[in-house]
C-alpha positions in Angstrom: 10.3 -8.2 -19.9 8.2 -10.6 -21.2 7.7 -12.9 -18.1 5.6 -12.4 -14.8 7.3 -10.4 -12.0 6.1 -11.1 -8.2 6.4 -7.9 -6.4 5.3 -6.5 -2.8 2.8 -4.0 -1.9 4.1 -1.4 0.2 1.0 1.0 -0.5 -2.2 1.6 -2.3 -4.5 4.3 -3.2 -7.2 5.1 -5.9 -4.9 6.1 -8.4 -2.8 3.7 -8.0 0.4 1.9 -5.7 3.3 1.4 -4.5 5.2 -2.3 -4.9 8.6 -3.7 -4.4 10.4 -5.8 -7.0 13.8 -7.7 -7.3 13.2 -7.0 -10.7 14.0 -3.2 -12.4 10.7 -2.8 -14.7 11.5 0.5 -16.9 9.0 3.5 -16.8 6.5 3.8 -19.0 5.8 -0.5 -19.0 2.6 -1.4 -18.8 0.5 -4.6 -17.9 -1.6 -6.4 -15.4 -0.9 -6.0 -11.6 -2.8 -9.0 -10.2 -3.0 -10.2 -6.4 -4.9 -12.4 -4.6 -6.8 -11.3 -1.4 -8.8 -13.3 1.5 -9.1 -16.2 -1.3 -10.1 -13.7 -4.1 -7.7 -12.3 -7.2 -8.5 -9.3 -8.0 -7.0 -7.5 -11.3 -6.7 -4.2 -12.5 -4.2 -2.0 -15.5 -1.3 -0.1 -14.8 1.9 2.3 -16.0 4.8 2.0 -13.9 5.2 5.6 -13.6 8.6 5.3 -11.3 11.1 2.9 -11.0 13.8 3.9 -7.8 16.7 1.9 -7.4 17.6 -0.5 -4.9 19.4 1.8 -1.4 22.7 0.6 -0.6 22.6 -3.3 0.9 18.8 -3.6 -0.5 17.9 -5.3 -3.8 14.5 -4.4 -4.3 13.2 -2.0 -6.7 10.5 1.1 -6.0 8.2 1.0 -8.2 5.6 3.8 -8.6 2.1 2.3 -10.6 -0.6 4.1 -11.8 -3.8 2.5 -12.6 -4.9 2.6 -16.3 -8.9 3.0 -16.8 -9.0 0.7 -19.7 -11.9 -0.4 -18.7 -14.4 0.1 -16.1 -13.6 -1.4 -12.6 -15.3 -4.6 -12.3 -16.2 -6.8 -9.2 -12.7 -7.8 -9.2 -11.1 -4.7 -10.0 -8.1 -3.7 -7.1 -9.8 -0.4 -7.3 -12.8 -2.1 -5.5 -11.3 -3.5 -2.6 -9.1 -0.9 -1.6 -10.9 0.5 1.5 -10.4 -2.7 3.2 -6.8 -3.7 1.5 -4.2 -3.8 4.1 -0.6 -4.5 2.7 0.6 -7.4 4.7 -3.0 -9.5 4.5 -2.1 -9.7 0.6 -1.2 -13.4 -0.1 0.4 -13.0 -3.8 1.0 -10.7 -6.2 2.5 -10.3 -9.2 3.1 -7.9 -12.4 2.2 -9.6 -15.9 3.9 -7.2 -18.8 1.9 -6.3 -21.7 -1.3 -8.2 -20.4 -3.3 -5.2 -20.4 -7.2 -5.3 -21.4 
């Protein structure tokens, strides 16, 4: 891939979540998922675990990410903020290949 990929978040949990992409992004890739949230970014590791293509008349990607404990979830980990995450507040979001810690 090489270059940052914005995606939508469709779902999130404390293994990991679900996000949309225009972009196919093959199983296995990691990198940093990072998204910005009531004025904070927030960071964390993952594996896309799942990539589902586009339905018929759609052209975005499923992708299924797992969150990597690389290291231990900071202040601004995604893993910190999940209780009070709510898919559509999130303001930006993107996937950064190879950027893990």
């Amino acid at each position: 891939l090489g270059r940052d990929v914005t995606v939508r978040l469709m779902d999130i949990s404390n293994s990991g979540c679900m996000v949309q992409s225009e972009t196919r992004i093959a199983e296995g890739t990691t990198g940093t998922l990072r998204l910005s949230y009531e004025g904070v970014d927030y960071v964390d590791d993952v594996r896309i675990v799942r990539c589902q293509a586009p339905n018929v008349g759609d052209s975005w990607f499923r992708l299924g990410a797992q969150f990597l404990w690389t290291t231990h979830p900071g202040e601004r980990s995604l893993r910190r903020v999940i209780a009070g995450l709510q898919p559509g507040a999130v303001q930006k979001i993107r996937f950064e290949p190879g950027r893990t810690n």
